[in-house]
C-alpha positions as CSV (number, residue, x, y, z in Angstrom):
1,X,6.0,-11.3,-18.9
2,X,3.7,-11.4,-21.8
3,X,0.0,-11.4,-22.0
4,X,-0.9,-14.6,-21.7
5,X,1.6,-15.7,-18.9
6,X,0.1,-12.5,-17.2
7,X,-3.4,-13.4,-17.8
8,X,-2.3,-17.6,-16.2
9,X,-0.6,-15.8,-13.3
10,X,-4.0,-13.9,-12.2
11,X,-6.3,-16.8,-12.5
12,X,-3.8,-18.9,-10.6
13,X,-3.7,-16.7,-7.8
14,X,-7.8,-16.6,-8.1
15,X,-7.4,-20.1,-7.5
16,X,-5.4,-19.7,-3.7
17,X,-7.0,-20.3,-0.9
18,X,-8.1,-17.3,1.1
19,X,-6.4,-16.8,4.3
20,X,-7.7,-14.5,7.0
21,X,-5.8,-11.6,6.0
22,X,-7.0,-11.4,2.9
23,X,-10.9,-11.6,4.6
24,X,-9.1,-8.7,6.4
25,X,-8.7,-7.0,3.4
26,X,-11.5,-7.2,1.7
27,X,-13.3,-6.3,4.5
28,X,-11.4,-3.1,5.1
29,X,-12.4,-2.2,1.5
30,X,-15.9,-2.5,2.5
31,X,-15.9,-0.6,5.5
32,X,-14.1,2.1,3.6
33,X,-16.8,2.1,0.5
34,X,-19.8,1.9,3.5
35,X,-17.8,5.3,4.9
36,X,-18.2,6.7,1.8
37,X,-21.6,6.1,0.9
38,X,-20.9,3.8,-2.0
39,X,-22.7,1.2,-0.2
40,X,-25.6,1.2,1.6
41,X,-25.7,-0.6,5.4
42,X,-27.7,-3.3,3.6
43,X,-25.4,-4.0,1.1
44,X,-22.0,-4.4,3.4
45,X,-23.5,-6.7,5.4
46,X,-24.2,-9.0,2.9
47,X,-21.0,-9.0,1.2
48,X,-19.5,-9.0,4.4
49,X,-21.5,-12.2,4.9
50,X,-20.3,-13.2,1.6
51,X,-16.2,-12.7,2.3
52,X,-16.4,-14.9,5.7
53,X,-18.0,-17.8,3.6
54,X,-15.3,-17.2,0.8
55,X,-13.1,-20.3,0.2
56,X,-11.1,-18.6,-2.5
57,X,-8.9,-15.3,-3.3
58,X,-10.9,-14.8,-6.2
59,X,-14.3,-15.1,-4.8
60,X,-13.3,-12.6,-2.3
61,X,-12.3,-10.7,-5.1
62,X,-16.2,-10.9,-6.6
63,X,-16.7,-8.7,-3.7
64,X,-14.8,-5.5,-4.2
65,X,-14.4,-5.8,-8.3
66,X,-16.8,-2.3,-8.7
67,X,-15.1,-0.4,-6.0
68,X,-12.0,2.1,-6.4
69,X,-10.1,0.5,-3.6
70,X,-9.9,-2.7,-5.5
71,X,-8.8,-0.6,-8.9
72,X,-6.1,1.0,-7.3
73,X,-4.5,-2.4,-5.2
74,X,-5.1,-4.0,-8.9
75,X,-3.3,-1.2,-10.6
76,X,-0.3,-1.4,-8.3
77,X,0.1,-5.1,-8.5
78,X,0.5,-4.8,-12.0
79,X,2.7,-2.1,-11.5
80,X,5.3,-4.3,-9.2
81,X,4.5,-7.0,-11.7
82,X,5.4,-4.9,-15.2
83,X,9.1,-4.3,-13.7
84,X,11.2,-6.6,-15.8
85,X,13.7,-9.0,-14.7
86,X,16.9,-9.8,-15.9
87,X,17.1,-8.6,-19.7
88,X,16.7,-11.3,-22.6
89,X,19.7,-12.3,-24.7
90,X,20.7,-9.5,-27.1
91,X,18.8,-6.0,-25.4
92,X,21.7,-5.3,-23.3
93,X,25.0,-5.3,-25.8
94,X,27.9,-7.4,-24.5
95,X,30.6,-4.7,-25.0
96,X,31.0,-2.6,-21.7
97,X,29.8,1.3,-22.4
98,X,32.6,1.6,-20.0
99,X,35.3,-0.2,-18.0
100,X,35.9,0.6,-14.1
101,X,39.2,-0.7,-13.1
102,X,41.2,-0.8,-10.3
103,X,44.5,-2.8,-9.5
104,X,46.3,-2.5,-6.9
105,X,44.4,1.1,-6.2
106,X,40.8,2.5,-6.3
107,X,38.3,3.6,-8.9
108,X,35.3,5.8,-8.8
109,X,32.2,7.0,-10.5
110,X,29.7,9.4,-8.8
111,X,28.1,12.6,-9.4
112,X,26.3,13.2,-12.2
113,X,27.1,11.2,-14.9
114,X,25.4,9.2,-17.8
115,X,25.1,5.3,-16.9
116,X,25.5,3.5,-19.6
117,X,23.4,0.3,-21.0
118,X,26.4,-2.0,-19.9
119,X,29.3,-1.2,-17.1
120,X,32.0,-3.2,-16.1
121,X,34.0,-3.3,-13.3
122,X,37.2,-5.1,-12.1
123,X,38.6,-4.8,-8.1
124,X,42.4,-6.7,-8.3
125,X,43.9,-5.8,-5.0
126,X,42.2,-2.9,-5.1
127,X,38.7,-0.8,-4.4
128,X,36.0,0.0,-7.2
129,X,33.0,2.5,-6.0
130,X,30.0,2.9,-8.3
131,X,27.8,5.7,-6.9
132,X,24.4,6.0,-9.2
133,X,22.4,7.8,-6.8
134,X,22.9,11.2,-9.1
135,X,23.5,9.4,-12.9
136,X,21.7,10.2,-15.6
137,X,19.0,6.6,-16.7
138,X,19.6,7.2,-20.5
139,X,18.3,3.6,-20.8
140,X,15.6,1.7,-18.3
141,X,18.1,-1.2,-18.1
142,X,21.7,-1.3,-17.0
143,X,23.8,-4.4,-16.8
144,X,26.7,-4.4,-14.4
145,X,28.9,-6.9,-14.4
146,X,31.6,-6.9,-11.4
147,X,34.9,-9.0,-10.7
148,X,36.7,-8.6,-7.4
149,X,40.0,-10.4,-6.6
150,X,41.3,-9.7,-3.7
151,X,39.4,-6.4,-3.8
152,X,35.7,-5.1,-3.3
153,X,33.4,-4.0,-5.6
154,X,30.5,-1.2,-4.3
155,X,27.8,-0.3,-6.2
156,X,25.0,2.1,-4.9
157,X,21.9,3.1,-6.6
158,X,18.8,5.5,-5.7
159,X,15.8,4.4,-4.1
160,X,12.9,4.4,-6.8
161,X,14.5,2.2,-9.1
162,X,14.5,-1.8,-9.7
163,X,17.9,-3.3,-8.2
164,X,18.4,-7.3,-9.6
165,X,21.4,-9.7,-9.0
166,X,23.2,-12.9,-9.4
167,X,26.3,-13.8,-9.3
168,X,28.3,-16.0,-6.3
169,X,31.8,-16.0,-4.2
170,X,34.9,-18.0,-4.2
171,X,36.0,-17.6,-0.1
172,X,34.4,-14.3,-0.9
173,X,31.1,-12.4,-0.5
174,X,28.8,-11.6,-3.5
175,X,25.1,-9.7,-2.1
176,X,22.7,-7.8,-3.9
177,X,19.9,-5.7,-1.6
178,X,17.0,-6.7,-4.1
179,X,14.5,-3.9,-4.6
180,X,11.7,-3.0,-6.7
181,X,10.4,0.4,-7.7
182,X,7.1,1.4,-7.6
183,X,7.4,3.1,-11.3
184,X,6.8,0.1,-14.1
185,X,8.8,2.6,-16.3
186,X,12.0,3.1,-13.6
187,X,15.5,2.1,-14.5
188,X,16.6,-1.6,-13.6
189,X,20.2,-2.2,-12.8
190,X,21.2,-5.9,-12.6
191,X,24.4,-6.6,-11.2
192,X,26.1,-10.0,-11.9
193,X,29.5,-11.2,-11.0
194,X,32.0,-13.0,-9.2
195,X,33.9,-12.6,-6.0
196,X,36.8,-14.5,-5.2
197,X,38.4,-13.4,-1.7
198,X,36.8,-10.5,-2.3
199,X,33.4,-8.2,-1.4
200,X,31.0,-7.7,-4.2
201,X,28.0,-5.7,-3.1
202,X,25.1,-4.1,-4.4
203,X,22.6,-1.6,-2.1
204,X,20.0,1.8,-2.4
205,X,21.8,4.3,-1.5
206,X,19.0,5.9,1.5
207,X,17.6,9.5,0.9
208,X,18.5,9.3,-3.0
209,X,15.8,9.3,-5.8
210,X,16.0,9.5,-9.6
211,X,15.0,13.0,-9.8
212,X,13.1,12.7,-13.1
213,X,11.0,9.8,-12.2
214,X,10.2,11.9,-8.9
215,X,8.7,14.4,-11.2
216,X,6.6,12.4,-13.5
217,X,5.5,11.2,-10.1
218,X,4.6,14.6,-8.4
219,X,3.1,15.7,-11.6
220,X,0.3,12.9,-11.3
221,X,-0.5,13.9,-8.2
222,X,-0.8,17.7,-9.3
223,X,-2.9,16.3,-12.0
224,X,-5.5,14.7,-9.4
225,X,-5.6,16.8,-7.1
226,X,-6.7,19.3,-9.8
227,X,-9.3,17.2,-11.3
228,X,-10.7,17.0,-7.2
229,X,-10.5,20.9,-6.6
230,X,-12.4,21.8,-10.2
231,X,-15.3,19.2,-9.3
C-alpha cells in the first residue's frame, strides 16, 4: 500500500461513525492518562464530555491525539497494516527454488532448512508435508504453490509470521488458517493451489516462532526497559 492509498484509508476511517465501543475506548485512554497524572480531573471530564457527543471516529480521535496510548494503538495499526499481501507480478520468480513431490508415496521438509523465495509441491496419490516452523526466512516473502490429486498437501508455519492463501477444490478441500504477524518486517508465505479430490491445507503450527524475529523482538523490550531503569 503506498503513501497516498495509506493516507485515503486513514481519513476514510476518520469519516465512520463512532460506535459505543470505540467511546469505550477512548474513554479508557482517558482514565488511564487521568491515572497517570497527564491530565488533570478538570481536563477528563471535559473530553469525556467531548467523546459522548462525538459523532465520528475521528473526532474521538481529537481526544487522545497528545497521549501515548493513542501513539502506541496508532503504531500497531500501521504495523498490521505495513504486512504486505499477495506479492506483485515479478518479486517472486516463477521457477520453483524447489520441487516437493510425491506420487504414489510421501514427501517431507522439516527441520532446519532454508525456505526458498518460491516452493512447489505436488501430492498424486500420495502425501506431501511442509513443516516451516524451524526454516530459515532468507527472503520476507515465500510463494507456495500446491497441487493435490488424489493426495493431500500440509503446510505448517510458525506463529509470528504472515500466512495468505487462495486457491479452490475440485470434490476436494483447499483452506488456508489466515494469520497476520505483529512484526511489519516478518516473513509472508502465500500458498496458492488446487485440490481436486484431494486436501490442501495451510495452518501455524502452535508453540512455534521464528526464532530471529523473537529476538529483534525481546531486544526492544531490553532496550526500554533500560531507557525506564536509567531515568
Amino acid at each position: 500500500m503506498d503513501l497516498q492509498k495509506r493516507t485515503e484509508t486513514r481519513a476514510s476511517d476518520a469519516e465512520l461513525r463512532a460506535s459505543d465501543a470505540d467511546r469505550d475506548r477512548i474513554a479508557d485512554m482517558l482514565r488511564e492518562a487521568l491515572a497517570e497524572g497527564r491530565l488533570t480531573a478538570d481536563e477528563h471530564s471535559e473530553r469525556v464530555e467531548g467523546v459522548l457527543a462525538a459523532k465520528t471516529v475521528g473526532e474521538l480521535d481529537q481526544f487522545v491525539r497528545d497521549l501515548p496510548a493513542a501513539r502506541a494503538s496508532r503504531a500497531a495499526s500501521s504495523a498490521y497494516a505495513s504486512v504486505p499481501g499477495r506479492p506483485q507480478p515479478g518479486a517472486v520468480p516463477a521457477e520453483a527454488d524447489e520441487n516437493v513431490v510425491a506420487v504414489f508415496s510421501a514427501a517431507m521438509r522439516k527441520g532446519r532448512w532454508r525456505a526458498g523465495r518460491r516452493i512447489h509441491a505436488y501430492a498424486v496419490f500420495g502425501t506431501v508435508d511442509i513443516d516451516l516452523s524451524e526454516a530459515i526466512f532468507e527472503y520476507q516473502q515465500v510463494v507456495i504453490k500446491a497441487i493435490s490429486v488424489f493426495g493431500n498437501v500440509e503446510i505448517k508455519v510458525p506463529e509470528n509470521v504472515s500466512l495468505r492463501g487462495s486457491g479452490g477444490g475440485v470434490l476436494g478441500n483447499f483452506e488456508t488458517h489466515t494469520m497476520d504477524a505483529g512484526e511489519p518486517d516478518a516473513p509472508v508465505v502465500y500458498v496458492e493451489g488446487l485440490a481436486v479430490l484431494g486436501n490442501i491445507e495451510a495452518r501455524p503450527k502452535r508453540g512455534k516462532l521464528v526464532a530471529d524475529i523473537l529476538d529483534r523482538t525481546m531486544d526492544r523490550v531490553d532496550r526500554t526497559l533500560r531507557k525506564h531503569l536509567d531515568r
